[in-house]
C-alpha positions as CSV (number, residue, x, y, z in Angstrom):
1,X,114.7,108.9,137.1
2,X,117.7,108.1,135.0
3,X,119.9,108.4,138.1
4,X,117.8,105.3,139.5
5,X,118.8,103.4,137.1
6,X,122.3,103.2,137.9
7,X,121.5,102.7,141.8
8,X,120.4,99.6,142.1
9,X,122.1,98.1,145.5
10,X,120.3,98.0,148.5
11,X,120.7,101.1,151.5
12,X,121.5,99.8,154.8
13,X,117.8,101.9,155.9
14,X,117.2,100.4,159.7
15,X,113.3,99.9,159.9
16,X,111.5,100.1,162.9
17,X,110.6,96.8,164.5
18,X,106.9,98.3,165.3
19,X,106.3,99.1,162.1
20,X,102.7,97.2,161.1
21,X,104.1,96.7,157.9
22,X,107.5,94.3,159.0
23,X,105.3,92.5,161.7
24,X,103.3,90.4,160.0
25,X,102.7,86.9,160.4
26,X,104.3,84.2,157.6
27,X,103.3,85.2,154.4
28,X,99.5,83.8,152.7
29,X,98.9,81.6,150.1
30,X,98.6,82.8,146.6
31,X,94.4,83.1,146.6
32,X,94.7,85.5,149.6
33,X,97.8,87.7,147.9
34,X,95.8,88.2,144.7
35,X,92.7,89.2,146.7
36,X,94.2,91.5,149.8
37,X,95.9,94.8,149.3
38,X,97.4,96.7,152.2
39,X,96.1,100.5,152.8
40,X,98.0,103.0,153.9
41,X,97.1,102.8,157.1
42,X,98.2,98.9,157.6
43,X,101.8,100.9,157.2
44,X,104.4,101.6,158.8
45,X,104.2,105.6,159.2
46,X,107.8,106.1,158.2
47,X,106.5,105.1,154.8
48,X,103.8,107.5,154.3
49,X,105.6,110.5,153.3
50,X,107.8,108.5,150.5
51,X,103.8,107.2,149.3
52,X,102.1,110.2,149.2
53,X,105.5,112.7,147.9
54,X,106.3,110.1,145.2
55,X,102.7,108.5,143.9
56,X,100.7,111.4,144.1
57,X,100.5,114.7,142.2
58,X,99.8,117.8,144.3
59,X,97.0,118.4,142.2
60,X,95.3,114.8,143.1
61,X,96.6,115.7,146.3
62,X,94.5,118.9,146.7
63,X,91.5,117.2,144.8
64,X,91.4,114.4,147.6
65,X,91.9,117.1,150.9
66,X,89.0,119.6,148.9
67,X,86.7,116.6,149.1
68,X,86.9,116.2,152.7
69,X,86.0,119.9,153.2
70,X,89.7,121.2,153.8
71,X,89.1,124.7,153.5
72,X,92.2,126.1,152.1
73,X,93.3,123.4,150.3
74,X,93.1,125.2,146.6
75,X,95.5,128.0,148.6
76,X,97.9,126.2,150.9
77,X,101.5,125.8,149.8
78,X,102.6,122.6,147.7
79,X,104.8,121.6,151.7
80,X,101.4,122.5,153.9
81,X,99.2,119.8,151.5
82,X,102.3,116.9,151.7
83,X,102.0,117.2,155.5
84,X,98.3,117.0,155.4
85,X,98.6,114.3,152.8
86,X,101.0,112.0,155.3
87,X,98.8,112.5,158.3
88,X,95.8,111.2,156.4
89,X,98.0,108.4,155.1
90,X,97.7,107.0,158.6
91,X,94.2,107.7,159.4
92,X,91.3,105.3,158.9
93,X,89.2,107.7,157.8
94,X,87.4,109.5,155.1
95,X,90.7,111.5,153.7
96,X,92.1,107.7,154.0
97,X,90.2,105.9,152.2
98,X,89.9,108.9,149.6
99,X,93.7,108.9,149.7
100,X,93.7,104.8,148.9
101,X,91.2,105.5,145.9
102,X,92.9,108.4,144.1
103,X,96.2,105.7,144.5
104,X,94.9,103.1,143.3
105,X,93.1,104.9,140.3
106,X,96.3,106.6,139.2
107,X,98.1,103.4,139.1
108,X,95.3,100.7,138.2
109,X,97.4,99.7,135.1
110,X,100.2,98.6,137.2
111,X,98.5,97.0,140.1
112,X,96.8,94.9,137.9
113,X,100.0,93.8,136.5
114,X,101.8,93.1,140.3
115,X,98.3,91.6,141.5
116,X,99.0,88.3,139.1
117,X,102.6,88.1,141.2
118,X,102.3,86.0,144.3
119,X,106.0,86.1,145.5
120,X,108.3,88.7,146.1
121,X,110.7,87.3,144.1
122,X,108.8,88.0,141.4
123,X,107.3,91.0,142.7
124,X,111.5,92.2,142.8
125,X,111.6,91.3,139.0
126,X,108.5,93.2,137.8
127,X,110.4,96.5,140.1
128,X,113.6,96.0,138.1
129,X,111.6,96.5,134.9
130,X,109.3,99.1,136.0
131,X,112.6,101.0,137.0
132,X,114.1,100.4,134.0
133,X,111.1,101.4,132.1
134,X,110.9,104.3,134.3
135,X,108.2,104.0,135.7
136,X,108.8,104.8,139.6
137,X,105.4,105.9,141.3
138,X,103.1,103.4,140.2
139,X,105.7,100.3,140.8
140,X,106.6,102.0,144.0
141,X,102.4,101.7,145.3
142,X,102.5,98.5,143.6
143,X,105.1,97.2,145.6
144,X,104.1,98.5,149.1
145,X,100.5,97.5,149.0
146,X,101.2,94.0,147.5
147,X,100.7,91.6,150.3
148,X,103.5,89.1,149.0
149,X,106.3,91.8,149.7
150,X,108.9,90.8,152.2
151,X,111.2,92.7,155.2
152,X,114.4,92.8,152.5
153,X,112.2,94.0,149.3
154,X,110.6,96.5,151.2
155,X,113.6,97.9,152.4
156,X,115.4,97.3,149.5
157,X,112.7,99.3,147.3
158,X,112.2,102.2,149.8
159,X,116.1,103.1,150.2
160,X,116.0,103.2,146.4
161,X,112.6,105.9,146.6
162,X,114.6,107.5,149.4
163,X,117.8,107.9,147.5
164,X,116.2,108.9,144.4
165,X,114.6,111.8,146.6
166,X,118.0,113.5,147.6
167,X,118.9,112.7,143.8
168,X,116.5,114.4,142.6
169,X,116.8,117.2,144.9
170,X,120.3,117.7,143.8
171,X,119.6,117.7,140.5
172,X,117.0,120.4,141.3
173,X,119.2,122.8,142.3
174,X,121.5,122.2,139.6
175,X,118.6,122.6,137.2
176,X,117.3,126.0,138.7
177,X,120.7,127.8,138.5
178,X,120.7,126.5,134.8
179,X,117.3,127.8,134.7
180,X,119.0,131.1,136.1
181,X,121.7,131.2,133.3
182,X,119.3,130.5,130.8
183,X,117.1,133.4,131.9
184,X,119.6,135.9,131.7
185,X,120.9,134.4,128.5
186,X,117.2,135.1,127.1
187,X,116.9,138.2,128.2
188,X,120.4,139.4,126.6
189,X,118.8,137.5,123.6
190,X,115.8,139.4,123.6
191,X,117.4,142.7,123.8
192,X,119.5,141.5,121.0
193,X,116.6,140.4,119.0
194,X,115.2,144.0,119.8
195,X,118.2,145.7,118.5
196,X,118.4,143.9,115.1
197,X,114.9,144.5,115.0
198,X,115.1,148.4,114.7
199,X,117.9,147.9,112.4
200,X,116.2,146.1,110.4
201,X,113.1,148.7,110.9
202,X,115.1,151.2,109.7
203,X,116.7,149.4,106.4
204,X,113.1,148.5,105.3
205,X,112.1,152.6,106.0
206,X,115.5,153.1,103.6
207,X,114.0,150.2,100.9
208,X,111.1,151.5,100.5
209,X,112.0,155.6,100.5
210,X,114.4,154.2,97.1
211,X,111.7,151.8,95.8
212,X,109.4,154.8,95.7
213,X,111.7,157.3,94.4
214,X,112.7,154.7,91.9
215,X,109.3,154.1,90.9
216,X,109.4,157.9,90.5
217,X,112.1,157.8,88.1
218,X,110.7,155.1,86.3
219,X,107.3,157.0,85.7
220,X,109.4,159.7,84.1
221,X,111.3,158.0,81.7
222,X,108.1,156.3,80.2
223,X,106.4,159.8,80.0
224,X,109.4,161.1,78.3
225,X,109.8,158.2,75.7
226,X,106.0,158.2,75.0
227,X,106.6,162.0,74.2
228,X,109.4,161.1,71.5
229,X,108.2,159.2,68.8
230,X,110.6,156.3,67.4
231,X,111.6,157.4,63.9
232,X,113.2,155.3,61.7
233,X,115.6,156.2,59.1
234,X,114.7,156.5,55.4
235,X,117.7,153.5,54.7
236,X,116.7,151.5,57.7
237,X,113.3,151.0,55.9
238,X,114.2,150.2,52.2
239,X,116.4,147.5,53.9
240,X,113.5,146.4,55.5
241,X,111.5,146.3,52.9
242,X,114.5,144.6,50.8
243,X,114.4,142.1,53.5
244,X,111.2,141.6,53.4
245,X,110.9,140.7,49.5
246,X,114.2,138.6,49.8
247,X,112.7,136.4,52.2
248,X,109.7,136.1,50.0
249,X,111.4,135.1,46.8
250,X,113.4,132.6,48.8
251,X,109.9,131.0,49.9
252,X,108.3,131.0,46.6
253,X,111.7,129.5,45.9
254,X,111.3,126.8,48.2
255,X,107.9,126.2,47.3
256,X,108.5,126.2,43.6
257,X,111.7,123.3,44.3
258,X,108.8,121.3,46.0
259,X,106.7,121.5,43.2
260,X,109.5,120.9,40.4
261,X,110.2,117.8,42.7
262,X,106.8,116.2,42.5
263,X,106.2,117.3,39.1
264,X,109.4,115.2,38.3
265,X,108.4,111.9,40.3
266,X,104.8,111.9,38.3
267,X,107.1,112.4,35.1
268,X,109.1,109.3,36.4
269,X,105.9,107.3,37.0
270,X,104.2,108.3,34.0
271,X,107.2,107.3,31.9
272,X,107.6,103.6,34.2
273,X,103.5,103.6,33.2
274,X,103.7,104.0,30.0
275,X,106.6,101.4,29.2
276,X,104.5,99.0,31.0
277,X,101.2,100.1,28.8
278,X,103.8,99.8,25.5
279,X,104.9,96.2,26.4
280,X,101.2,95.5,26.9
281,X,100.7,96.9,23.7
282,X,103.1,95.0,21.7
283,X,102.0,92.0,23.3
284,X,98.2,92.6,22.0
285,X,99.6,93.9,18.6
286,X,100.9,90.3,18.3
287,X,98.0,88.4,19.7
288,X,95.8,90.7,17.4
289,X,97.9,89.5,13.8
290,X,97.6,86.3,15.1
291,X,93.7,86.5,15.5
292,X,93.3,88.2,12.1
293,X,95.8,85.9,10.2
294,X,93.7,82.4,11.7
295,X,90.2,84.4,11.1
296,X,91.5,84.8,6.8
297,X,93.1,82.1,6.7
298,X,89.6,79.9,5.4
299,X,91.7,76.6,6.3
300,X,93.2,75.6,9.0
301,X,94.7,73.1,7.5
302,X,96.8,75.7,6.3
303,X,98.9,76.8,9.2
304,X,102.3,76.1,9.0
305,X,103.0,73.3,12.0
306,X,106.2,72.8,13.6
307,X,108.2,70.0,11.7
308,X,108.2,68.0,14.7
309,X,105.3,66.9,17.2
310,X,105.1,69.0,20.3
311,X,103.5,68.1,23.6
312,X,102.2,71.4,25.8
313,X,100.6,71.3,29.3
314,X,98.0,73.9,29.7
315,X,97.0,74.6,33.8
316,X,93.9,76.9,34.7
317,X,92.3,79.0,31.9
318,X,88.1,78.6,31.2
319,X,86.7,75.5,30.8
320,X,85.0,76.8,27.9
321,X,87.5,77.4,25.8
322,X,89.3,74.0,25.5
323,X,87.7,72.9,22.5
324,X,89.0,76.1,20.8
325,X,92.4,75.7,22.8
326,X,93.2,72.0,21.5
327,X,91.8,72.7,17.9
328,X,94.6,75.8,18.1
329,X,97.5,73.7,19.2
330,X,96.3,71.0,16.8
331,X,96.9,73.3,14.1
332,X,100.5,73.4,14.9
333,X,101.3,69.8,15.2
334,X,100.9,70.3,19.2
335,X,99.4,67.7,21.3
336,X,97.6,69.9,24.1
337,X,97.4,68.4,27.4
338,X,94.8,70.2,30.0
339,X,94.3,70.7,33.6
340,X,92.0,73.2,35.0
341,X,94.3,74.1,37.9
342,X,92.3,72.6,41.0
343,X,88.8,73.7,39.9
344,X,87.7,70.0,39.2
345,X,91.3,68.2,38.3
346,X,93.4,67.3,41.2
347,X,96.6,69.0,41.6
348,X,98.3,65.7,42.1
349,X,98.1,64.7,38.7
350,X,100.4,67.9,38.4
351,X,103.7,65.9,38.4
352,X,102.9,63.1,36.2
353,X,101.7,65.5,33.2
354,X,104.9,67.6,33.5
355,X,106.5,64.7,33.5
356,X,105.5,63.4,30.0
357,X,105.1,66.9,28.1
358,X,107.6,69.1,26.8
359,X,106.5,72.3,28.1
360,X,103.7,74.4,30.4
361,X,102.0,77.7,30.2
362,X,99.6,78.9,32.5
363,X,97.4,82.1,32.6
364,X,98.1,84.3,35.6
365,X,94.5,86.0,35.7
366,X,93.2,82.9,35.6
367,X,95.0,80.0,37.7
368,X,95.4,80.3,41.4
369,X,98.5,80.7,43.3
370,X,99.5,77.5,44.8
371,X,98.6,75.8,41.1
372,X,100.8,78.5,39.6
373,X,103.8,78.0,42.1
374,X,103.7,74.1,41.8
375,X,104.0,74.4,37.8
376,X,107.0,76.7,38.2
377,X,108.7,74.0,40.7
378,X,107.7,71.2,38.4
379,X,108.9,72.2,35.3
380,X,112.7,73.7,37.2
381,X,112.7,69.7,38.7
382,X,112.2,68.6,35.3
383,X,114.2,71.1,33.4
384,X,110.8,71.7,31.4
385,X,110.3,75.3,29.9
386,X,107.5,77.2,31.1
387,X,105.7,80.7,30.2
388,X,102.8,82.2,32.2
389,X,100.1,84.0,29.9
390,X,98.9,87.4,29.9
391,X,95.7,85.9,30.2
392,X,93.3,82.8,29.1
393,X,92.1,84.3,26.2
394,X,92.4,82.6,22.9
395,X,94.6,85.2,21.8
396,X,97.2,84.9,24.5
397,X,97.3,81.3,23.6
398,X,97.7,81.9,19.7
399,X,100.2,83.8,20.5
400,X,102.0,81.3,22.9
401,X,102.1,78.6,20.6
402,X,103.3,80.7,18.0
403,X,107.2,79.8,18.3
404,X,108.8,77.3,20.1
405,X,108.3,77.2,23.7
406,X,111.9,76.7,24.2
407,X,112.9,79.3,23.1
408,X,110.5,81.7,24.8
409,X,111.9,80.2,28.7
């Protein structure tokens, strides 16, 4: 088919001016092409053996003859069935009208395309594409049965079907004798094939002959090393042993680094502990001399005050010790001013009290954090000194007021 595709100009084919086919009146109007198909029989006979060679198989041929009881048609030669094929073509008969159906079966898909074409214009178009599509047989039907189909496409489409039939007869013959060649070339091939077979027969014989005497050797070696036990010598095992306690001492080693390590950081935080604990310590010692010395001291009238008046802000501590807390600071010339640090006192009345004392102290257990932070930015505005307490016990305080705040910064 691909040498159709290139041979695409018209054969000077004469037809013959009895031919049914060529004779007919001026062509019908569209209705009547889309609902009349010729039959073979409405044909010229010079086109029934293109017809039934080229858009039948021989087995739909044979199926078709069989029906109408031809007795040897399952037997007779591919040539004998095309002759009886082309002389049914032309009969209105049984085999005819069998002949029509099996055509028109085999190529419904097609003449359902060419049966919406109603000129042959268009009916030439849709045979370009079917060629180029290859699609011969079926377009070839198609084309002959449509009643739309003209003197110069008829002609035009058969010389092509006739060409294509000495076409493809040439290229039969070319493809048998490469068919030949290709037959002798397989059966060189084959004795080739055969040939590398038994050589490769005979190497496997050889593999497996030295795989089994190798397995042979194999077996022997392990019976004669399971005979003779592996001795070691008496030097070979004191170094093992050696060995053996070296790389033990090296791990207790190890382990006892490990341990002299975290033995050393608890020392470390002990000793950081215990400085901590001792500046606690100092701290109560002082608050404690303070609490005797005011509890023997029968007057507190006593107490040494500072020579000069001193104004102290006090933020957060208890409520219930602020009584005690200005009768303290009292004692020492020291006008206490208080502010609970929130609780009840509003923490804008923060700036105007640092602003008018001379210091601040706060407790740190008991004061919370946003009271304690705002003292600390106060008093560094104000270039006020300021101490945070231990805590908001009376002794903290004693102690507090105990020298100058000044000088404790």
């Amino acid at each position: 088919m691909s040498v159709l595709l290139n041979h695409k100009q018209p054969l000077p084919i004469a037809l013959p001016t009895a031919a049914k086919r060529l004779d007919q009146q001026p062509l019908p109007d569209a209705e009547t092409v889309k609902a009349q198909r010729l039959k073979t029989w409405d044909m010229a006979s010079m086109f029934h053996c293109s017809i039934v060679g080229t858009c039948l198989t021989t087995t739909e041929l044979r199926q078709v003859l069989a029906k109408v009881g031809d007795i040897d048609a399952k037997s007779a030669s591919d040539h004998t069935l095309h002759s009886r094929g082309v002389r049914a073509a032309g009969q209105r008969d049984i085999a005819g009208k069998l002949l029509n159906k099996a055509l028109d079966r085999r190529h419904e898909r097609i003449l359902k395309q060419f049966s919406r074409l109603s000129t042959a214009a268009e009916i030439r178009a849709q045979w370009n594409i079917a060629v180029d599509e290859g699609d011969i047989s079926g377009a070839y039907w198609a084309v002959m049965s449509h009643p739309a189909s003209d003197r110069p496409l008829v002609q035009d489409v058969f010389g092509e079907v006739h060409m294509l039939s000495h076409l493809v007869g040439s290229s039969s013959r070319l493809d048998l004798a490469r068919l030949r060649k290709l037959q002798l070339d397989l059966e060189a091939r084959d004795e080739k094939i055969a040939r590398q077979e038994a050589r490769l027969q005979a190497a496997a014989n050889d593999h497996t002959f030295l795989q089994r005497r190798i397995d042979e050797l194999e077996a022997g070696l392990s019976r004669r090393q399971a005979v003779v036990p592996e001795v070691m010598s008496r030097d070979q095992r004191q170094d093992e042993k050696l060995r053996e306690k070296l790389e033990a001492a090296d791990k207790r080693a190890e382990d006892h680094d490990g341990r002299l390590a975290a033995l050393e950081a608890k020392l470390a935080e002990a000793e950081r502990r215990a400085a901590v604990l001792a500046d606690e310590n100092n701290a109560l010692q002082r608050e404690l001399e303070l609490v005797e010395a005011a509890i023997v001291t029968p007057n507190v009238s006593e107490v040494v005050p500072f020579s000069e008046p001193q104004t102290l802000l006090y933020v957060g501590g208890r409520k219930s010790l602020f009584d005690r807390l200005r009768k303290l600071a009292e004692s020492r010339n020291i006008d206490l001013v208080l502010h609970d640090g929130g609780v009840e006192d509003n923490l804008s009345l923060l700036p105007a009290m640092v602003g008018r004392v001379s210091s601040a102290i706060f407790p740190v257990d008991c004061i919370s954090h946003s009271a304690a932070d705002m003292v600390k930015r106060l008093c560094r505005e104000n270039s006020k000194p300021y101490r945070p307490l231990r805590s908001a016990s009376l002794a903290s305080f004693a102690a507090a007021i105990a020298q100058p705040l000044a000088a404790a910064e």
